[in-house]
N, C-alpha and C positions, 0 to 999 in steps of 0.2 A: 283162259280159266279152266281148272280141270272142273268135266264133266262131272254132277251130280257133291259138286264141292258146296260150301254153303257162302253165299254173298250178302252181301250188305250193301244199300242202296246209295247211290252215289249220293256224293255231296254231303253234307254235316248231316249225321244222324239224332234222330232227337235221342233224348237219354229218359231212360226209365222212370229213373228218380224225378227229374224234371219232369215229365207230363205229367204227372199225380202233382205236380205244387203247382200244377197250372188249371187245374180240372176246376168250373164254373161252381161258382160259390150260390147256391139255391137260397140264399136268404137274401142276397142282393137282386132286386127286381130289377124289371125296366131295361132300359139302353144299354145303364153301364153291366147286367150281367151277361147281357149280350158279346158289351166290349170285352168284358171279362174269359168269355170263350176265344178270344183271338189272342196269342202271345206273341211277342216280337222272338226274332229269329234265334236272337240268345237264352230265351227262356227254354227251347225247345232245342237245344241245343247243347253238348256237354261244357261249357264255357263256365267251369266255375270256377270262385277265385284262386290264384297259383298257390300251389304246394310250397314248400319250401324246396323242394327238389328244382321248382321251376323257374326259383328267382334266385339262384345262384350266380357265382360271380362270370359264369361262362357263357351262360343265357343274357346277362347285363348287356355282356363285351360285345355279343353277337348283336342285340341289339343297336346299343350304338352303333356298331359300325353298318349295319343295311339301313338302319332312317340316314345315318352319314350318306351314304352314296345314293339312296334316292332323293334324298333332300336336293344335293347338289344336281342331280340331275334335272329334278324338275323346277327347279330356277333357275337354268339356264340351258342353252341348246345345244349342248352337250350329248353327247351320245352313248360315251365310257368311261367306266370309274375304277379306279383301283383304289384299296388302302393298304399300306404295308404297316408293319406294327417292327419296331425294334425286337430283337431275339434278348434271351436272358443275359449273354455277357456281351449285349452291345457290339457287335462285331459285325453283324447282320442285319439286313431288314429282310421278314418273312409277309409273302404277300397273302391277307387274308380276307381279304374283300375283292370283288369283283363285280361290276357290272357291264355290259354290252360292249363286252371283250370275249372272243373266245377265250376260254383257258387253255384250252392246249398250242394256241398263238404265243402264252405268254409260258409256257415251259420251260424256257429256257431262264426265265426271269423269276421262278417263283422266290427264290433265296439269291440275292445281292448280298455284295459284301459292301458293308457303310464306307469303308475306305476306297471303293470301287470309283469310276467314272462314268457313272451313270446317273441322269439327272434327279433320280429320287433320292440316291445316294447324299450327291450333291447337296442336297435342299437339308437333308437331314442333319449334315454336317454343321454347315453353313448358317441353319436357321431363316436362310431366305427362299423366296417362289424363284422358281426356274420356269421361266416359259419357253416353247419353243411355237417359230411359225408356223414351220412346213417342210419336208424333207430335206433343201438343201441347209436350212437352222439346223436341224437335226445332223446330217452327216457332217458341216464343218465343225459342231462342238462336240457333239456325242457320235463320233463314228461308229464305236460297239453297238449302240441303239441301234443306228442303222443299217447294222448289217443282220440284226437281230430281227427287226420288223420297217423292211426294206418299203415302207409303204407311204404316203400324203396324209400325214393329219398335222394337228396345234394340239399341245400340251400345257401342262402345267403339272408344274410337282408342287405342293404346299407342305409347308412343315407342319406337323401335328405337337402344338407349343404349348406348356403353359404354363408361364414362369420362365425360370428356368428350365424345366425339363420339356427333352422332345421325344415322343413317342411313338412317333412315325411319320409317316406323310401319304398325305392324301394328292391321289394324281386323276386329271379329269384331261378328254379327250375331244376336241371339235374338229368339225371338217379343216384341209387345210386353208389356211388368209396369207395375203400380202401384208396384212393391217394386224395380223398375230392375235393374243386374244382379247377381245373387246375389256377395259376397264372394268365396265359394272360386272361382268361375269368375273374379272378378275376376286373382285370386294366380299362376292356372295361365296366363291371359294373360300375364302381366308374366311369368313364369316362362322362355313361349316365347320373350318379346319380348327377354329377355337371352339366350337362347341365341344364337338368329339375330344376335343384336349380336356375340355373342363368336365366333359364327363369320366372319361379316364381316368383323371388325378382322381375322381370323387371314390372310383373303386381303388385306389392306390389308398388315399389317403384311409379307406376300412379296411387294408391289410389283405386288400384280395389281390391278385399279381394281375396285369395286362399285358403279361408278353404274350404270343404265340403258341398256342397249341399243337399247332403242327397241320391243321385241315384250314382249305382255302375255300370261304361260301361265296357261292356262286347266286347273285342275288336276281332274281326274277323281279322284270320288268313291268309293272300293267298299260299290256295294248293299250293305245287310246281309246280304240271303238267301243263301243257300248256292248256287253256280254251277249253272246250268240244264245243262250241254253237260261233259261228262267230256272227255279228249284223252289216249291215250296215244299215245306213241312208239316206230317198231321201228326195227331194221337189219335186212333179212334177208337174208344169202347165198344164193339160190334155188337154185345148184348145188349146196351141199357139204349146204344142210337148215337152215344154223347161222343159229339169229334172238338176238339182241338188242335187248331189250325192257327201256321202266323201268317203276317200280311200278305205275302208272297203268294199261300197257298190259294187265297179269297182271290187276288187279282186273275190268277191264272183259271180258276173257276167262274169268270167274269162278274162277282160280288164286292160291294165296298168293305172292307175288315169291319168297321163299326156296324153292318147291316147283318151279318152273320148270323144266326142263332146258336149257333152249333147244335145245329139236327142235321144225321146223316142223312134224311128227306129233300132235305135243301139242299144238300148236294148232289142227290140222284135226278134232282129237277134239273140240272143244270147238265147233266149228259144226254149225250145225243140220243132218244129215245133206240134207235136200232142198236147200240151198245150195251144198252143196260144187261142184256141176257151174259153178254161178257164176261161186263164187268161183274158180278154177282155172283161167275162160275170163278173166276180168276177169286175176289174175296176166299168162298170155299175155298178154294185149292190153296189158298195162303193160311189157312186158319186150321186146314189137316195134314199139309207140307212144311207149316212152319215160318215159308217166306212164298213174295211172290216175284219176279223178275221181268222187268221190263214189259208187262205188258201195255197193250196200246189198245186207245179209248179215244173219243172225241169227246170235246166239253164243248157248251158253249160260251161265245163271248159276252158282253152286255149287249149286243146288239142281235143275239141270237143266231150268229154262224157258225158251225161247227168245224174247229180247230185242232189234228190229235194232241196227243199227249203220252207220257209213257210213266206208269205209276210201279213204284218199287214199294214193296212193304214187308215187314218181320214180324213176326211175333216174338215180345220179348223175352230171354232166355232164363232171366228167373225173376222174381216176385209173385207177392198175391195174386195179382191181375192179367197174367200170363194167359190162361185159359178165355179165347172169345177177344184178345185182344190185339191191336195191330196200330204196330208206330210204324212211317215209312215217309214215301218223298214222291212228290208229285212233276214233271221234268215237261215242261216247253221247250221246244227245241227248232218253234215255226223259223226262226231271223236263220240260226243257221243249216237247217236243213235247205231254204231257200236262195242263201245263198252258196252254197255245192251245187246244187241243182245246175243255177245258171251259169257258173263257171266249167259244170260237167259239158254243159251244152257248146263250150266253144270250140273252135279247129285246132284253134293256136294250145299251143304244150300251157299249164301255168303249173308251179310250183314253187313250193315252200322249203327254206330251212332255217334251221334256228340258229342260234351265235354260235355252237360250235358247229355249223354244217351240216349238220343230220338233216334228211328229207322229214318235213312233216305233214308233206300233202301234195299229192299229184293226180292232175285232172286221168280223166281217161285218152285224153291226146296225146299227152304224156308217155304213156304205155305204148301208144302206136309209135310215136317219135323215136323213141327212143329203144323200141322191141325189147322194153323189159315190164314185169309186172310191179304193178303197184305195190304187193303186198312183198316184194323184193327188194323197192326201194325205201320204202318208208321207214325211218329210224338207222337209215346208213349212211354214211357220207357216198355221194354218186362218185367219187372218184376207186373208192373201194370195190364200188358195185360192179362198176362199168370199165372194165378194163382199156377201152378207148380213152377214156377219161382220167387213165393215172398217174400222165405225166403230173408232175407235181406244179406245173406252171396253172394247171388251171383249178388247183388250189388256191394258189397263189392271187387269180384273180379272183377268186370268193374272198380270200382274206381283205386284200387292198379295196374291194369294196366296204368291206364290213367297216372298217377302220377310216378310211380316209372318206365315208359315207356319200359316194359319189355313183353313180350309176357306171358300169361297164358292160363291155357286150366284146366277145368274140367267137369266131366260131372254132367246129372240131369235126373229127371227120369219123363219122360211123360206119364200119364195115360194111362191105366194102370200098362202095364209093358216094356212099351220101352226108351230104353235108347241112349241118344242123347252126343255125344262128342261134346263142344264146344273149339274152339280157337279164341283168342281176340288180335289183332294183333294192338298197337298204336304206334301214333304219334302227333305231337302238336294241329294235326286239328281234331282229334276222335279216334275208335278204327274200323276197317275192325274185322268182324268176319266171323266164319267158322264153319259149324255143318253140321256133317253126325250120321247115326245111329251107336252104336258102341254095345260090348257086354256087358253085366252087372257084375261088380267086384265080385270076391268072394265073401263079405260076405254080397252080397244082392240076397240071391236064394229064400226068402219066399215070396210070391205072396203079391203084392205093395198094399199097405193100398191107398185107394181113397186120394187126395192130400187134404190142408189145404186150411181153406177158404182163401179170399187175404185178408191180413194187420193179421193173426195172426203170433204169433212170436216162429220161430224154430231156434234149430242150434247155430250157431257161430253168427246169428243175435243178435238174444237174449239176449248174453254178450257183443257185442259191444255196441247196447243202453242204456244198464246197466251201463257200465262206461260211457258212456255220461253223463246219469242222477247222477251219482254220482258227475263225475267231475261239473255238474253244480250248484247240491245242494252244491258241497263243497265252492264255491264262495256267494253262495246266504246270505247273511244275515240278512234280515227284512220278515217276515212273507209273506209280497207280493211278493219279490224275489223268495220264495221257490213254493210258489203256481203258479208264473210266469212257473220258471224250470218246474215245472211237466209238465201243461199245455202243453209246446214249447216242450218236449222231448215225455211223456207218450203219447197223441192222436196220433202224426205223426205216431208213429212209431206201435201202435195197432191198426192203423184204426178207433177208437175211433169218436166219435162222439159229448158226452157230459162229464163232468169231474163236480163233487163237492166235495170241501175241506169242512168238518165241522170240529171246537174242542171246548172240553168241559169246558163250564164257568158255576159255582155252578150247577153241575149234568144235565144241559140242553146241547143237540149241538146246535152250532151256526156258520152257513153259513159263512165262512171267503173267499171263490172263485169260483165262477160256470164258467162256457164256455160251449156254445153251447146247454143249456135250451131254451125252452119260454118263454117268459117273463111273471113273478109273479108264472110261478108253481113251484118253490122252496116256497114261500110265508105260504104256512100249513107246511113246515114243519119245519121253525124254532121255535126255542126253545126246541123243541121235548124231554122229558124227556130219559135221558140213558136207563133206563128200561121201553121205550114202546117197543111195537109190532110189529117197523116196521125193515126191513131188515138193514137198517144203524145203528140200535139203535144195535139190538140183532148182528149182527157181531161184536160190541165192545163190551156188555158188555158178550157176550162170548168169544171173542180172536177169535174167528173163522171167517175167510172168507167167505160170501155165494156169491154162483156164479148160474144164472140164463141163460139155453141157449136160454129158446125162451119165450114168452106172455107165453103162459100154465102155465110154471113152475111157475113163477114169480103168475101169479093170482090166484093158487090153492094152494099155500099158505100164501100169504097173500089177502085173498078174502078182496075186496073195496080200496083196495088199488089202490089212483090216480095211472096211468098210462098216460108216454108222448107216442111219436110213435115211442120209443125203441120195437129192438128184442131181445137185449140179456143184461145182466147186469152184473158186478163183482162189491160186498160192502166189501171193505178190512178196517178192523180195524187201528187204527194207533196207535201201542204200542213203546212207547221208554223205556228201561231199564224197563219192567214189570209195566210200569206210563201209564194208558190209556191215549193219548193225542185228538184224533179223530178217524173219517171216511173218507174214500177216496170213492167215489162211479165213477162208470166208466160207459157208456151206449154207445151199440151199435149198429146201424141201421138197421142192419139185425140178424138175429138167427145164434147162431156158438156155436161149442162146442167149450168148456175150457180144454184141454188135461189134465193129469194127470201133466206132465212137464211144460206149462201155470202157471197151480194153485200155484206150488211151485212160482216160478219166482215171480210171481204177488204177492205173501204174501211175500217174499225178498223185493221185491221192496215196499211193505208197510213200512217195516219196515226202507229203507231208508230215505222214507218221514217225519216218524214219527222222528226220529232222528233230523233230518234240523228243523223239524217245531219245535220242542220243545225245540232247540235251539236257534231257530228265536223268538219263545217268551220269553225266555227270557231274549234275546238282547232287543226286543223291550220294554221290563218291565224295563229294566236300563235305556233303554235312554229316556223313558217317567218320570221316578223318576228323570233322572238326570236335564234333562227341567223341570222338574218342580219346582224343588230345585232353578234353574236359575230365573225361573220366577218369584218367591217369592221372591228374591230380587230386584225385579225392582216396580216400583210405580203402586199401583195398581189402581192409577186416578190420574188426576191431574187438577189441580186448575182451576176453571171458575169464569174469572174479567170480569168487566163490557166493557174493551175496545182490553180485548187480548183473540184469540180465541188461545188454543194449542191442537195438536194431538201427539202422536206420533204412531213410528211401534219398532217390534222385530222381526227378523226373526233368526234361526236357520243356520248352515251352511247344505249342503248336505249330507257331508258323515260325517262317526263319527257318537261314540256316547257322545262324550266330549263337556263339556260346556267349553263356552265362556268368556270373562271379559268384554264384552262390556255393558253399560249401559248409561239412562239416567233420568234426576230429570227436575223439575220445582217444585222453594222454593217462597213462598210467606213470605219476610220479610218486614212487617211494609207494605208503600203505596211501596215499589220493589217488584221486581218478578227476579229471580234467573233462567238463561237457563242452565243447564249444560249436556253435552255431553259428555264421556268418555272412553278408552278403555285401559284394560289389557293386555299384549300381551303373547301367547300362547290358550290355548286350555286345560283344567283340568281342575278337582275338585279345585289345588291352586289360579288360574288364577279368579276362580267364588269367591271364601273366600278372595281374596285381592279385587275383584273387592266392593266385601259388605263394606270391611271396608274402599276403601275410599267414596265408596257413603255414610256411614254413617260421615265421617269427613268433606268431601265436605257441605255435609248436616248443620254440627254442627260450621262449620268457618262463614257459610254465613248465617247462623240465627244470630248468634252472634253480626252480624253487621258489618264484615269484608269486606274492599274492595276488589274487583277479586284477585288483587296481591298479598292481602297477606292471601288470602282463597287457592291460590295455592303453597304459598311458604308455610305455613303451614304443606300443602297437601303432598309435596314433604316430610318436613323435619320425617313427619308421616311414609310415606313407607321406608325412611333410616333406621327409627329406628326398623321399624317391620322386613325388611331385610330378604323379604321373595324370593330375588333370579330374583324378576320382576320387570321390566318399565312401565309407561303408558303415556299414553296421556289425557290430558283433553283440554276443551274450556271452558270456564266460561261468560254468558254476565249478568249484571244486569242491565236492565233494567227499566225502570218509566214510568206507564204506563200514570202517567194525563200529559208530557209533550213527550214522545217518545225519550225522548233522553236513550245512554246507552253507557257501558262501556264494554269495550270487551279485555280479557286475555286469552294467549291460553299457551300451555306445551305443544309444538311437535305434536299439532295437526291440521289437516286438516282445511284449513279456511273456515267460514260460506259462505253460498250462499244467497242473498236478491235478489229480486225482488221487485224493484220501481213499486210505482202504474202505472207508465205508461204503466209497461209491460215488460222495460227494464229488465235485471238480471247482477249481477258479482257476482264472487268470493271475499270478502272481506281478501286481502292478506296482513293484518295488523301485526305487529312485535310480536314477540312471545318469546317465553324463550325453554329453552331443556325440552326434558322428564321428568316427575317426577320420583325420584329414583336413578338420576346420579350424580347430583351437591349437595350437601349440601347447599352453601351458594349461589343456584342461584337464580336470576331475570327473574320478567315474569311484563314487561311491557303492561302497560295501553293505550288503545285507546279509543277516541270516537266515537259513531256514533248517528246519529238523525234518529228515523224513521219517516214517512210520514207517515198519513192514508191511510191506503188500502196496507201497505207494507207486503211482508211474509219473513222471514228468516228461513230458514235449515240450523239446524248440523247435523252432519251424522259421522258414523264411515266408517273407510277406505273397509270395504266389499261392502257395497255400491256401491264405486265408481274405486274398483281394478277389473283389468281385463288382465289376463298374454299376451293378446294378444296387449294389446298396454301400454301407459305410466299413470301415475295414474294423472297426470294433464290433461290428455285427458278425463280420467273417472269424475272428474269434471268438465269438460265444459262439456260433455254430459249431468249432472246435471243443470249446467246452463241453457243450451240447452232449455232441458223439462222444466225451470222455467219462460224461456221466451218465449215457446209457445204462438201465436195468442190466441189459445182457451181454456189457460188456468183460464181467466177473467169470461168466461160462466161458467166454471167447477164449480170454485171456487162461483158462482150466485146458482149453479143447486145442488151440491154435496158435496159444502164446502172442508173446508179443509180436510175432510177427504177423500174424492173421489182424492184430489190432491195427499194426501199420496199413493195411491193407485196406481197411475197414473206414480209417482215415481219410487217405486219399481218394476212392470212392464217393464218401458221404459231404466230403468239406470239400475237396479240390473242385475245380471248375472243370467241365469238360472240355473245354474252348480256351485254358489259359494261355496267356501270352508269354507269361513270366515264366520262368523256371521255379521249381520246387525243391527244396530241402526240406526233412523231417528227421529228429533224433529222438527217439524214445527209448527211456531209461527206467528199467524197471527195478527198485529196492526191495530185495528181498530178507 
């Protein structure tokens, strides 16, 4: 706390307002105005009823989901809870609840993909519970799991159901069984998992959303033990004598609440008479300073033994009764100061940490054990702290305790040659541990090599990250994915500082991902030819790694070489199947040697990169061939008349690398103009070679001189006879532009949206015919419509306007929505139709669509 700052006394403060509606009523005599001076703890306390700010739909959600995971918890022996909630377009589950899990265990897991294999996934899919036993359940069905959190527990994923809709899944965690998890624990799962559901739908069904925000609460457990630190609260009036006190504060003063009077007299009887001078100078000093801070007093009990205490109080900062007055807090802290005491007293180390591993308590044996200071460790993980301790294995045994809530113990060796037993004792709310000095194992008698610096990588560490980074290259697919994985796996885990990906295009390298440079000193050295001079170039085009442990090395052999404010470097080649593909360069902040065991690892792990990334390009070289293949049948301009402005857009779907059948034309025949719209359905090479040939029939019916109807009945009798297995949909308008009038024929597809020059918009739900491809001899009827000057019409294909989260007639009026925007009239003044299209696609499309996108917008002028 900064010095001469102003504080506030721990624990619920009473509120201003509230001690004036609690001040003793003088015309009720007897007992009850007695009773009348004691309030219960919320009287005295700001707890008044929620705002509307407070009962919103995000405070709702939050709620459900922590009574969700402690409910489950405390009906059954459970240890850990997750909830995941579905993302907006359904493609994801985002984890947003948590209990007696570290969260940074589950980093790797915060965002699943629902189509994934993993058993929350699964469950969501599915609509059924996934249990698992025990680690070998786990790695035969769910290997990713297991390489993920390589540890002993039993699981359960629950679907979060109600109805039909599922919402997420709730997942709960017990020690590992042979017997997997008990039934009735099973029943009270699925029991909470329909509550949470039915509370859910209840905000769904008032229009408020329950997807994911984006923040994961981390839900705090209550110790079983009985609270260490008592807290009452007063009001005291110092002028008039008059206190008000709730039940708390009477116990802790050794009085019954109902026996009370509220006279400050009664309370000065009840201090240890040697105190009073104290307390009395401390009052002053709170009532010319404003506040008082922790000072300490002894009271006595009912029994008359004097016990301290530690009394905080303010004077309130504004009202009438500011002046002579003092609200504050009264703090018992006999249970836990006596129990530190005797824990200070023992030889043996004990300490604390919480679920994610931070120290939150260590004896003073501790500090000798371990030759570090308390106020050094407290609030750190000891693997951070204690650079003996940073192998990441003996992380590893904090976690597999935490999880598979089993006791472990091993030891470690503190410089230089003392060896320390630990034992790690958990439960849902951390782990208690336990270190004394122990003897050193058989086969470690040769005098202890000085320890490793922190973040380099020994041991059983070193293979766990390994599979991480495999398991996450194995998912990675686009050249950004793989340079992401490295980044998010390789710096954490080396202590790492800066990272560059290069690979080679026509014998130059070229910068495909940096993290954690300056900005533009990568700048000299792209392009860099394979056979220059400098350490990125010559580790590739020798296959050899070069590794650098401090400035020296690095500048006396390659003298003039820029240098950032690294101390140490590793440049690993990146060779897949004997194919130079790049460089990996790694930069350290401080000088560290590279072991001999390092060096291997690190040229393994080149080799993994190289592998992903040279498969990532040549994912990304098919599906830039295969877009482009797309693009080339779509119009590579389109027509500019004196009275009709058109744009359109193409977008891609997200994932995949399969093209689309979506398309669109504008035909100038004679004084018409042709709007057509169109879509394939599926996703392939087929879907794009039908989509071409009816844009080229489409094309060649309405040059022709054919009206809509029978430019689409045509159309149809066309994909019967090619009977290439596909449906589609068209819109067809033709339009005139010297009078605005126009005719409008659709084939199962989405109706246009117009926007009147007023402003207004609809959906134009004019009669249609079925899919082209189904009927032979079907009809696709004729409408008219007129347009006005200043009108715009949109077709669009269903990506567009599809969204798994709601109905696709919603996703068109969403359309509408943005077309009858207030300030869509300036846009269209400032940015034209083309900032509209823009404007479009931003506000309607989905961020995460699947489909592909077409949009034509036609402005009559």
């Amino acid at each position: 706390m900064r010095q001469g700052a102003p504080a506030d006394p721990p624990g619920p403060r009473p509120s201003d307002g509230d001690a004036r509606a609690v001040r003793p009523d003088p015309h009720r005599p007897g007992k009850d105005a007695a009773r009348d001076r004691t309030a219960p703890l919320s009287s005295l306390s700001p707890l008044s009823p929620l705002s509307p700010a407070e009962t919103d739909p995000a405070r709702e959600r939050h709620t459900l989901l922590t009574s969700a995971v402690r409910t489950v918890l405390s009906g059954t022996d459970a240890h850990g809870a997750t909830v995941y909630l579905r993302s907006r377009d359904r493609r994801s589950l985002v984890l947003c609840a948590v209990a007696g899990v570290p969260l940074s265990v589950l980093g790797p897991f915060r965002r699943i993909a629902a189509a994934g294999p993993l058993p929350a996934a699964v469950s969501y899919r599915t609509g059924r519970t996934v249990l698992l036993a025990n680690t070998e359940d786990t790695m035969r069905r769910f290997p990713q799991l297991a390489v993920g959190l390589p540890y002993d527990f039993a699981s359960a994923s629950v679907p979060v159901r109600a109805g039909e809709e599922t919402y997420g899944v709730l997942g709960v965690l017990w020690a590992a069984s042979d017997d997997g998890v008990p039934e009735g624990a099973r029943r009270h799962v699925r029991a909470v998992a329909a509550r949470l559901a039915a509370g859910l739908a209840g905000l769904e069904e008032a229009g408020h959303p329950v997807e994911p925000n984006g923040e994961t609460t981390v839900v705090e457990l209550t110790p079983p033990s009985a609270p260490t630190t008592r807290v009452g609260l007063f009001d005291w009036d110092v002028a008039s004598g008059v206190v008000t006190a709730d039940d708390q504060f009477c116990e802790i003063f050794g009085l019954a609440p109902g026996d009370f009077d509220g006279r400050a007299e009664t309370l000065a009887a009840r201090i240890a008479p040697g105190d009073l001078p104290e307390f009395r100078a401390a009052v002053r000093g709170a009532l010319d300073r404003g506040r008082v801070l922790a000072a300490r007093l002894r009271v006595l009990d009912r029994d008359g033994h004097p016990y301290p205490v530690e009394l905080w109080a303010r004077v309130p900062r504004d009202g009438p009764r500011t002046r002579g007055h003092l609200v504050g807090a009264v703090l018992d802290t006999r249970t836990g100061t006596a129990a530190a005491a005797a824990v200070e007293r023992l030889r043996e180390g004990v300490f604390s940490l919480d679920p994610d591993g931070r120290i939150t308590y260590a004896n003073h044996s501790v500090e000798l054990l371990l030759q570090a200071r308390r106020e050094d460790l407290v609030g750190h993980h000891p693997w951070q702290v204690l650079s003996w301790l940073s192998d990441p294995v003996y992380e590893n045994r904090y976690r597999a305790a935490l999880l598979s809530q089993q006791p472990t113990a091993f030891l470690a060796r503190r410089p230089p040659d003392h060896w320390l037993a630990f034992s790690l004792y958990p439960d849902a709310h951390g782990v208690t541990g336990r270190v004394v000095a122990a003897d050193p194992p058989p086969d470690a008698v040769d005098p202890v090599a000085e320890p490793a610096p922190p973040g380099t990588w020994t041991g059983l560490g070193v293979m766990y990250h390994l599979l991480q980074l495999a398991s996450a290259l194995s998912e990675a697919v686009t050249v950004r994915e793989v340079c992401r994985a490295v980044a998010d796996e390789i710096l954490p885990a080396l202590g790492g500082q800066e990272l560059a990906i290069y690979t080679i295009r026509e014998k130059h390298l070229h910068l495909v991902s940096q993290s954690g440079y300056p900005d533009g000193f990568l700048d000299t050295f792209e392009g860099t030819p394979v056979g220059a001079r400098v350490p990125g170039a010559e580790a590739l085009s020798t296959g050899t790694p070069i590794f650098f442990e401090n400035v020296d090395q690095l500048a006396a052999a390659y003298p003039g070489l820029a240098l950032d404010n690294m101390g140490a470097w590793a440049f690993l080649p990146l060779i897949a199947s004997g194919h130079p593909v790049g460089s990996c360069i790694l930069g350290f902040d401080r000088p560290r040697p590279f072991t001999l065991e390092e060096r291997g690892l690190l040229t393994a792990l080149a080799g993994f990169i190289a592998q992903a990334l040279e498969r990532a390009r040549l994912y990304d070289a098919e599906f830039t061939l295969a877009r482009g293949l797309q693009q080339a049948l779509l119009p590579h301009r389109l027509p500019h008349l004196d009275r009709v402005r058109i744009t359109a857009r193409y977008l891609p779907g997200t994932q995949g690398m399969e093209i689309g059948g979506d398309w669109y034309d504008a035909i100038v025949t004679g004084r018409d103009l042709c709007l057509v719209i169109g879509d394939v359905e599926g996703h392939s090479v087929g879907a794009a070679a039908t989509m071409g040939q009816l844009r080229s029939a489409v094309r060649a019916f309405a040059t022709g001189g054919h009206p809509p109807d029978e430019v689409l009945a045509r159309t149809n009798q066309l994909l019967l006879d090619l009977d290439p297995g596909l449906l589609a949909s068209c819109c067809l308008i033709r339009l005139t532009p010297a009078d605005g009038t126009a005719l409008i024929a659709r084939a199962g597809h989405l109706p246009p949206v117009l926007r009147y020059p007023d402003g207004r918009a609809e959906a134009l739900e004019v009669a249609g015919g079925p899919l082209l491809g189904v009927e032979p001899e079907a009809e696709y009827p004729v409408s008219d419509l007129l347009l006005e000057p200043g009108s715009v019409l949109a077709l669009y294909t269903d990506g567009l306007v599809e969204d798994p989260a709601v109905a696709i007639d919603e996703g068109v009026d969403r359309l509408r929505a943005v077309l009858a925007g207030p300030e869509v009239g300036a846009l269209l003044a400032t940015a034209g139709l083309d900032g509209l299209a823009d404007r479009i696609l931003r506000e309607v499309g989905s961020t995460h669509r699947v489909d592909d996108i077409a949009l034509l917008l036609t402005a009559y002028r």
